[in-house]
PDB file with one MODEL, atoms N, CA, C and O in Angstrom:
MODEL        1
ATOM      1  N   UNK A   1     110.743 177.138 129.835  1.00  0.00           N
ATOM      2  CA  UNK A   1     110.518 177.649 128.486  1.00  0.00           C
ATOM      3  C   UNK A   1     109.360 178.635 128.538  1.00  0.00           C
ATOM      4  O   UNK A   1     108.530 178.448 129.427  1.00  0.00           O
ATOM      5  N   UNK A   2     109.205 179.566 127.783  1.00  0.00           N
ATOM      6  CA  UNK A   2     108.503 180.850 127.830  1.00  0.00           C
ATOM      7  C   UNK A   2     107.186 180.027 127.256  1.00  0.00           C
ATOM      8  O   UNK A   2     107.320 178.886 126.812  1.00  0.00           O
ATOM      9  N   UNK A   3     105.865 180.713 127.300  1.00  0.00           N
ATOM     10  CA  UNK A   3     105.062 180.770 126.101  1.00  0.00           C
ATOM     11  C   UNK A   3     105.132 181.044 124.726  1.00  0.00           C
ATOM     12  O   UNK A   3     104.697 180.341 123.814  1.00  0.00           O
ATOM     13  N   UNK A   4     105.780 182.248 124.641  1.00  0.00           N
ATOM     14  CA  UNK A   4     106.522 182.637 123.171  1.00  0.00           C
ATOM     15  C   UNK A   4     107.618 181.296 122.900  1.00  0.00           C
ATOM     16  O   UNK A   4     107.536 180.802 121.775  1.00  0.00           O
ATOM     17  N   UNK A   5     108.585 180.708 123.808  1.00  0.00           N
ATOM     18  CA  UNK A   5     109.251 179.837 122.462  1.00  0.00           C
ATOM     19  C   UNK A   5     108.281 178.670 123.006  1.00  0.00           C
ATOM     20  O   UNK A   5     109.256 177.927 122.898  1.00  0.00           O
ATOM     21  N   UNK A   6     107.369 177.899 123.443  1.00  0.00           N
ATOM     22  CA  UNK A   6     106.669 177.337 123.412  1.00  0.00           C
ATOM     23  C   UNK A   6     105.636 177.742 121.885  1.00  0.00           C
ATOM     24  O   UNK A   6     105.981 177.302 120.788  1.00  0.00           O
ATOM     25  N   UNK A   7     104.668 178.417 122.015  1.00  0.00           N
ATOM     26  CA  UNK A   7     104.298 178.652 120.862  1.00  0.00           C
ATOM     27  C   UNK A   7     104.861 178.683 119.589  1.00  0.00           C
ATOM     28  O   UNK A   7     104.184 178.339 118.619  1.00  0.00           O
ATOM     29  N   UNK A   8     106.251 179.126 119.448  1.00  0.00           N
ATOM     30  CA  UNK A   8     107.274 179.032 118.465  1.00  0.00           C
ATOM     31  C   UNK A   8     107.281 177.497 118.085  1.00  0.00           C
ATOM     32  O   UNK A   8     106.745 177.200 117.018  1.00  0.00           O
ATOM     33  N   UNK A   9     107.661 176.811 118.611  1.00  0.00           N
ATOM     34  CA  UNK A   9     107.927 175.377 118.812  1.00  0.00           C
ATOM     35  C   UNK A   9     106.075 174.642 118.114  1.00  0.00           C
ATOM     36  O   UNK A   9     106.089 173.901 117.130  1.00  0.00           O
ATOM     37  N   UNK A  10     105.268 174.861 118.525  1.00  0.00           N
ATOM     38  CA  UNK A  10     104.091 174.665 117.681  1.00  0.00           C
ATOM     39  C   UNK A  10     103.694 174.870 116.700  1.00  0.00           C
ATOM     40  O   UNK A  10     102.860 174.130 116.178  1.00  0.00           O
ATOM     41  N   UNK A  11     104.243 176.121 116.037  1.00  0.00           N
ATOM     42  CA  UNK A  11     103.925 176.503 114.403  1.00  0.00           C
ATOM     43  C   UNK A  11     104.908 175.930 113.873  1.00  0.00           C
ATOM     44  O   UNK A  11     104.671 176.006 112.668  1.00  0.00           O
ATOM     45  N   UNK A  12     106.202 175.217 114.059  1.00  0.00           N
ATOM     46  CA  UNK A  12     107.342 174.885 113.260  1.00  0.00           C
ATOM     47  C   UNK A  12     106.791 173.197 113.331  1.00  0.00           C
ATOM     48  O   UNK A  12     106.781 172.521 112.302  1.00  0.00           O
ATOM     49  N   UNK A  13     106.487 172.809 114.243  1.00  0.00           N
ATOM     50  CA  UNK A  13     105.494 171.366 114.081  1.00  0.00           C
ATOM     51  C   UNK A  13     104.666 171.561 113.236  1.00  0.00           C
ATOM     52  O   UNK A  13     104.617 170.763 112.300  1.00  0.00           O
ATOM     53  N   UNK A  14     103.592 172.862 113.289  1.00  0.00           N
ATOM     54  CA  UNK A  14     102.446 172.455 112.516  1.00  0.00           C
ATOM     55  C   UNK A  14     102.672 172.982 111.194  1.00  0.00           C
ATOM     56  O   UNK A  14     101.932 172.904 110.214  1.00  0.00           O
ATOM     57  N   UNK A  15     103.800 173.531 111.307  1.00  0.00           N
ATOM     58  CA  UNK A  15     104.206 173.867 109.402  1.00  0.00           C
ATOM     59  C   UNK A  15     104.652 172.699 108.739  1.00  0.00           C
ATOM     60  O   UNK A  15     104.326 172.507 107.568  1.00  0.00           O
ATOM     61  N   UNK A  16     105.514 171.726 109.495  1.00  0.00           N
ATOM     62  CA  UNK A  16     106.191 170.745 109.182  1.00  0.00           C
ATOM     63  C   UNK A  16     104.949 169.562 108.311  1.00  0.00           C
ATOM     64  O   UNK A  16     104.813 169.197 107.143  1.00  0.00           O
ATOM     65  N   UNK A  17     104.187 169.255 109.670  1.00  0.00           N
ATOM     66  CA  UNK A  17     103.193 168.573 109.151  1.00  0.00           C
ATOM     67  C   UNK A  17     101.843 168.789 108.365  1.00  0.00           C
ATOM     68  O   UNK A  17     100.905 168.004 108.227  1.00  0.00           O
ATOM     69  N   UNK A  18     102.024 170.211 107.838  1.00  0.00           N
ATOM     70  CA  UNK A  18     101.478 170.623 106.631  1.00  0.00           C
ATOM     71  C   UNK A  18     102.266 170.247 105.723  1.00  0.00           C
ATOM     72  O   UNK A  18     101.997 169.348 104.926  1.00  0.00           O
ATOM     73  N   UNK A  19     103.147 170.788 105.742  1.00  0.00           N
ATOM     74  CA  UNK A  19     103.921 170.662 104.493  1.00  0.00           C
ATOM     75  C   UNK A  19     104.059 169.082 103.794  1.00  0.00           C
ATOM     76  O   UNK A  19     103.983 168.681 102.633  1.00  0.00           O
ATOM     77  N   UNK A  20     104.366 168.223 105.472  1.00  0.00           N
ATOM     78  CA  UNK A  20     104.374 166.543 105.017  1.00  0.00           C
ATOM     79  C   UNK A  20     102.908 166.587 104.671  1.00  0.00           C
ATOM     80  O   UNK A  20     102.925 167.377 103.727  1.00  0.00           O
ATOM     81  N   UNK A  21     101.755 166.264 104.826  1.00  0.00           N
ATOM     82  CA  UNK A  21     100.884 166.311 104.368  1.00  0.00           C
ATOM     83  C   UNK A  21     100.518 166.946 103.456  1.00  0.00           C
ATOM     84  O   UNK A  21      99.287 166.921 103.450  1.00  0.00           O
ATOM     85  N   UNK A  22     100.940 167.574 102.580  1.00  0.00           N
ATOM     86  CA  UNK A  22     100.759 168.257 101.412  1.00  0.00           C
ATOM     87  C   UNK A  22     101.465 167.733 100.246  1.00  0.00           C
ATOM     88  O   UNK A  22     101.244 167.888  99.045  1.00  0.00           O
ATOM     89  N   UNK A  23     102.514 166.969 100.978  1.00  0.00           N
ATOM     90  CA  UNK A  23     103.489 165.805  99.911  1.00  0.00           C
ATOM     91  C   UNK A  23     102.296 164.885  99.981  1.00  0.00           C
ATOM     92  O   UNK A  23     101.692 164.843  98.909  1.00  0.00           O
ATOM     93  N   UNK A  24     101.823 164.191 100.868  1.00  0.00           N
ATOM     94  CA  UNK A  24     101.287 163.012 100.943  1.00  0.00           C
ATOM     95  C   UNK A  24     100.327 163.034  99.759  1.00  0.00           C
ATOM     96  O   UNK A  24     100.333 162.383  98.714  1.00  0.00           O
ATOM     97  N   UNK A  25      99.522 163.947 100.210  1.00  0.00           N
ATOM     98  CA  UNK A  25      98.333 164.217  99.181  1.00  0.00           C
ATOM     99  C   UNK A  25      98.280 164.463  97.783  1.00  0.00           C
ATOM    100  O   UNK A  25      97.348 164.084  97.074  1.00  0.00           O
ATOM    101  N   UNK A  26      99.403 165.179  97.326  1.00  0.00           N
ATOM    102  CA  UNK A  26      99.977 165.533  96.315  1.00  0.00           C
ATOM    103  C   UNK A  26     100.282 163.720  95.288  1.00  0.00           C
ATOM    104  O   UNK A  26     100.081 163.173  94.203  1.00  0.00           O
ATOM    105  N   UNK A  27     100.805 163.534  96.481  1.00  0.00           N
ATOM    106  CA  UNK A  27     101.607 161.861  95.854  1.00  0.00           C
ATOM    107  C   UNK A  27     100.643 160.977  95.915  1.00  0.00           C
ATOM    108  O   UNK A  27     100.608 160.052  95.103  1.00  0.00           O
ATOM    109  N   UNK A  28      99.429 161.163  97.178  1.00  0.00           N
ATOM    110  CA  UNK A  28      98.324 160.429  96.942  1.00  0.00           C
ATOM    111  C   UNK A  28      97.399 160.328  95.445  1.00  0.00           C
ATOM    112  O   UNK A  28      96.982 159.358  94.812  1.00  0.00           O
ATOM    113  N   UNK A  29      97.276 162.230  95.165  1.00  0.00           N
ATOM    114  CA  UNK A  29      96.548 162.278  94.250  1.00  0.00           C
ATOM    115  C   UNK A  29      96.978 161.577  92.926  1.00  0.00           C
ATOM    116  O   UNK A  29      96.166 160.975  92.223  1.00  0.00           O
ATOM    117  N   UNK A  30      98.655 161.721  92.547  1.00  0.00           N
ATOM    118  CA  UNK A  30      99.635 161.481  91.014  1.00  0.00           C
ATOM    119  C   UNK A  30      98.932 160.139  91.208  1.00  0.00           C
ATOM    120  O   UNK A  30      98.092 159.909  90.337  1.00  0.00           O
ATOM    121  N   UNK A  31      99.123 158.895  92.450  1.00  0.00           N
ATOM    122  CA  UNK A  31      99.396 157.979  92.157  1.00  0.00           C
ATOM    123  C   UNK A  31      98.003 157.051  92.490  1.00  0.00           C
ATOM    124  O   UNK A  31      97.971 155.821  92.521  1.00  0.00           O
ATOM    125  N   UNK A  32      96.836 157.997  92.736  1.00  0.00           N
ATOM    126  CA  UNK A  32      95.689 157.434  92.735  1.00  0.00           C
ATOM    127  C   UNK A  32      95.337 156.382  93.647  1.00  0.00           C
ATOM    128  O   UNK A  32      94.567 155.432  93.506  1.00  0.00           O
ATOM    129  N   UNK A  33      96.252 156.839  94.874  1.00  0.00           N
ATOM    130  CA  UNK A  33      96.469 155.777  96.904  1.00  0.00           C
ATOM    131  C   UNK A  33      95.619 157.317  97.310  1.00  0.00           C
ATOM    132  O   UNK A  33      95.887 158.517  97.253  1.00  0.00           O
ATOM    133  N   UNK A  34      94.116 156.215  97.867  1.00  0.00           N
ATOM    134  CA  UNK A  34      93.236 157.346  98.332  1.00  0.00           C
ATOM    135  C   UNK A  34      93.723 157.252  99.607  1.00  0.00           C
ATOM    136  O   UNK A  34      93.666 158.260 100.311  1.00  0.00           O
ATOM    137  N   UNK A  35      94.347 155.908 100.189  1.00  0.00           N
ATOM    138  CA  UNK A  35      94.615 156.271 101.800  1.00  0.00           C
ATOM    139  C   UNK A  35      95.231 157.163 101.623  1.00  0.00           C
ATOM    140  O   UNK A  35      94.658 158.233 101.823  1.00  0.00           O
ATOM    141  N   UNK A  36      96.885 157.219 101.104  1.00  0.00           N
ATOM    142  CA  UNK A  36      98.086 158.118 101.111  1.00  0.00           C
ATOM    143  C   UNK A  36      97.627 159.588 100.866  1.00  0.00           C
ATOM    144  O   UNK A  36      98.417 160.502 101.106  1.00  0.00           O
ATOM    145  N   UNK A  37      96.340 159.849 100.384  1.00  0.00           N
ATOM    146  CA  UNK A  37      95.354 161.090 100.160  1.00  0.00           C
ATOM    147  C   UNK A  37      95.248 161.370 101.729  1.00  0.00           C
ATOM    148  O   UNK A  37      96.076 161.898 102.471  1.00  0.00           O
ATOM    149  N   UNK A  38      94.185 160.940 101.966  1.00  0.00           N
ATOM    150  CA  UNK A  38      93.527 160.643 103.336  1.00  0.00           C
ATOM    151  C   UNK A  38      94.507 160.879 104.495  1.00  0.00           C
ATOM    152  O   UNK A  38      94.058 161.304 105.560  1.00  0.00           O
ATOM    153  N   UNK A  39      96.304 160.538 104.300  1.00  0.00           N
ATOM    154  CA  UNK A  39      96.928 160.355 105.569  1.00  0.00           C
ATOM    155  C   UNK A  39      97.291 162.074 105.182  1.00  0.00           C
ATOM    156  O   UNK A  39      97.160 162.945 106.042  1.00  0.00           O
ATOM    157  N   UNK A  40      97.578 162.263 104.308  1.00  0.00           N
ATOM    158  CA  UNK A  40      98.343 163.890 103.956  1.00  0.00           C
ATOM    159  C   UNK A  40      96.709 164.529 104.463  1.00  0.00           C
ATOM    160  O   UNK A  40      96.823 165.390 105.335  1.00  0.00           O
ATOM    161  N   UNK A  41      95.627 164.308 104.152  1.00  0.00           N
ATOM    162  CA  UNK A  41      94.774 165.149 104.505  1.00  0.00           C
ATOM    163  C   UNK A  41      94.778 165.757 106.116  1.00  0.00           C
ATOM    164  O   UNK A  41      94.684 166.853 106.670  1.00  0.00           O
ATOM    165  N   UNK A  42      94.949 164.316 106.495  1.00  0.00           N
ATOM    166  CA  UNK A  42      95.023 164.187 108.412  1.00  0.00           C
ATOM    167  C   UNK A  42      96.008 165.247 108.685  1.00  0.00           C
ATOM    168  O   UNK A  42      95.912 166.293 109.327  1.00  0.00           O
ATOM    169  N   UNK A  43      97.243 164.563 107.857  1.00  0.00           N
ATOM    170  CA  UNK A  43      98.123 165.781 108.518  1.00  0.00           C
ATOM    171  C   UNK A  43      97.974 166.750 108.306  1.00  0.00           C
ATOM    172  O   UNK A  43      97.834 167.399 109.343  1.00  0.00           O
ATOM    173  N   UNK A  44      97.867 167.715 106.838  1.00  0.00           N
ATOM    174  CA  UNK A  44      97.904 169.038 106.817  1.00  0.00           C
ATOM    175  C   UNK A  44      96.578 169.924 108.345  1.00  0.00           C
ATOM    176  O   UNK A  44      96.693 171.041 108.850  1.00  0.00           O
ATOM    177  N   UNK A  45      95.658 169.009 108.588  1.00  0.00           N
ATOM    178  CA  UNK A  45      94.720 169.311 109.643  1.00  0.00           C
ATOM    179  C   UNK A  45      95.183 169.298 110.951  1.00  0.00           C
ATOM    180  O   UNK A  45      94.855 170.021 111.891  1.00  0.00           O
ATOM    181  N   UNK A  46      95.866 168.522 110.906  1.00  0.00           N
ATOM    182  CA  UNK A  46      96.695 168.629 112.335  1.00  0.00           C
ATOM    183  C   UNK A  46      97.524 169.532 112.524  1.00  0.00           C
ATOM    184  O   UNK A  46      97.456 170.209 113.550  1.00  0.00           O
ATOM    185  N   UNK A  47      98.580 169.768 111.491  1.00  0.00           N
ATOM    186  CA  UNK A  47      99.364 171.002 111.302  1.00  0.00           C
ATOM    187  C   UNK A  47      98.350 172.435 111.694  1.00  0.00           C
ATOM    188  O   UNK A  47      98.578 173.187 112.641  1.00  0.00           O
ATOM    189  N   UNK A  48      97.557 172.535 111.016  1.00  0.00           N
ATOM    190  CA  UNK A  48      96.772 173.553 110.969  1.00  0.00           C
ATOM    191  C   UNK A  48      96.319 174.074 112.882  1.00  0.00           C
ATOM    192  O   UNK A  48      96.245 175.211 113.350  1.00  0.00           O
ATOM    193  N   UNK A  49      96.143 173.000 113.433  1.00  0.00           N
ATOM    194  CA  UNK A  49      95.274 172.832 114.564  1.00  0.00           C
ATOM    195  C   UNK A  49      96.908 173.085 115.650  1.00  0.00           C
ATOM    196  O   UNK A  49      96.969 173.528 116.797  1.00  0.00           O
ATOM    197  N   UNK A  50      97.980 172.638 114.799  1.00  0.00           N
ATOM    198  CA  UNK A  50      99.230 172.814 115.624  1.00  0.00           C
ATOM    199  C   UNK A  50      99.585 174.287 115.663  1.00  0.00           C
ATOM    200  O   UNK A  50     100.090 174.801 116.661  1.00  0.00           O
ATOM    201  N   UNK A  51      99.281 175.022 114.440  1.00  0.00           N
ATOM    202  CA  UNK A  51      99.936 176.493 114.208  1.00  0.00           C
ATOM    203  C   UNK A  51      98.765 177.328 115.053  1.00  0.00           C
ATOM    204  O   UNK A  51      99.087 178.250 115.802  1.00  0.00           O
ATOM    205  N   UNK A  52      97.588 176.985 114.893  1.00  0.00           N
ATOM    206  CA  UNK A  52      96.559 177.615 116.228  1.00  0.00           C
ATOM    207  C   UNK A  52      97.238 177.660 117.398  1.00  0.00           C
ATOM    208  O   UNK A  52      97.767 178.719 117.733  1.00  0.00           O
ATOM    209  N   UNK A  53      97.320 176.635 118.119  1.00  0.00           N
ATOM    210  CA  UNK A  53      97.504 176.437 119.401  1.00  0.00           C
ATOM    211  C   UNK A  53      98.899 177.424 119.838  1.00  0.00           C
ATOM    212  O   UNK A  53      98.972 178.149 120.831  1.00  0.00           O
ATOM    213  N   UNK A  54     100.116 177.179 118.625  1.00  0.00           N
ATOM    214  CA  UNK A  54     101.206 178.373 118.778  1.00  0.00           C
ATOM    215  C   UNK A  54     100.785 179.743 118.671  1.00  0.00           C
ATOM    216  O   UNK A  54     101.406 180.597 119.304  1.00  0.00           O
ATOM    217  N   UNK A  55      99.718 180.088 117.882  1.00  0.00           N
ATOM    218  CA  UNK A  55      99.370 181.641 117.660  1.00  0.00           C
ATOM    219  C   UNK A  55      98.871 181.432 119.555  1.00  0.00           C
ATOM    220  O   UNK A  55      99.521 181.969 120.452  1.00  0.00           O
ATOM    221  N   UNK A  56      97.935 180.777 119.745  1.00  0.00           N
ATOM    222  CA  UNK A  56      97.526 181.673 120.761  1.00  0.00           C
ATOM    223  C   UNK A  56      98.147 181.396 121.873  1.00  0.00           C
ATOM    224  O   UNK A  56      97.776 182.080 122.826  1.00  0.00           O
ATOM    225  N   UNK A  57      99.375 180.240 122.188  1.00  0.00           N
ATOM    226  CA  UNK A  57     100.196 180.766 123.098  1.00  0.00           C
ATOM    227  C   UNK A  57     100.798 181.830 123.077  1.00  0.00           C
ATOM    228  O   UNK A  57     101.239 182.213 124.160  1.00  0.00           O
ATOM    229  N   UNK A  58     101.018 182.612 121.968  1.00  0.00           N
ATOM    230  CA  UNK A  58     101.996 183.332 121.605  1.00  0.00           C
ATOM    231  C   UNK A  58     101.032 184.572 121.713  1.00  0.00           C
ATOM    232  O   UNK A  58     101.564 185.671 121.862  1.00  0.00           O
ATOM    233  N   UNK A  59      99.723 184.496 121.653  1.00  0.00           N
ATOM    234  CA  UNK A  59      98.573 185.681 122.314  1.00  0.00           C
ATOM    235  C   UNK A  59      98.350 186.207 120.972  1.00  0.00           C
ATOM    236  O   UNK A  59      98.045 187.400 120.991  1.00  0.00           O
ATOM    237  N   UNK A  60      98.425 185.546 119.522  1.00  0.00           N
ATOM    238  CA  UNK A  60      98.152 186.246 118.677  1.00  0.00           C
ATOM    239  C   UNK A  60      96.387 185.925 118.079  1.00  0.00           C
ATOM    240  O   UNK A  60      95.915 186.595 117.160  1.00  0.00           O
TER     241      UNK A  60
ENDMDL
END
């Protein structure tokens, strides 16, 4: 596998688990579950730290 679809393959993880984490938090906040806050927080950060690692395989 290249770097480019390697890196590809990292931003579609770390979009994913933004996005789940952005439900979490969202649903944490309506329903006033500070963990379920807390777990969407983790993720959208991880996501974030996932779409890095694809930019700069990808040399961007």
């Amino acid at each position: 596998m290249s770097n480019q679809n390697q890196g590809l393959g990292d931003k579609v993880k770390g979009a994913v688990n933004k996005a789940k984490g952005e439900v979490k938090d969202q649903v944490g906040n309506a329903t006033n579950n500070k963990n379920l806050q807390a777990s969407g927080k983790k993720d959208k950060a991880k996501g974030k730290v996932q779409e890095g690692v694809g930019k700069f395989k990808d040399g961007q």
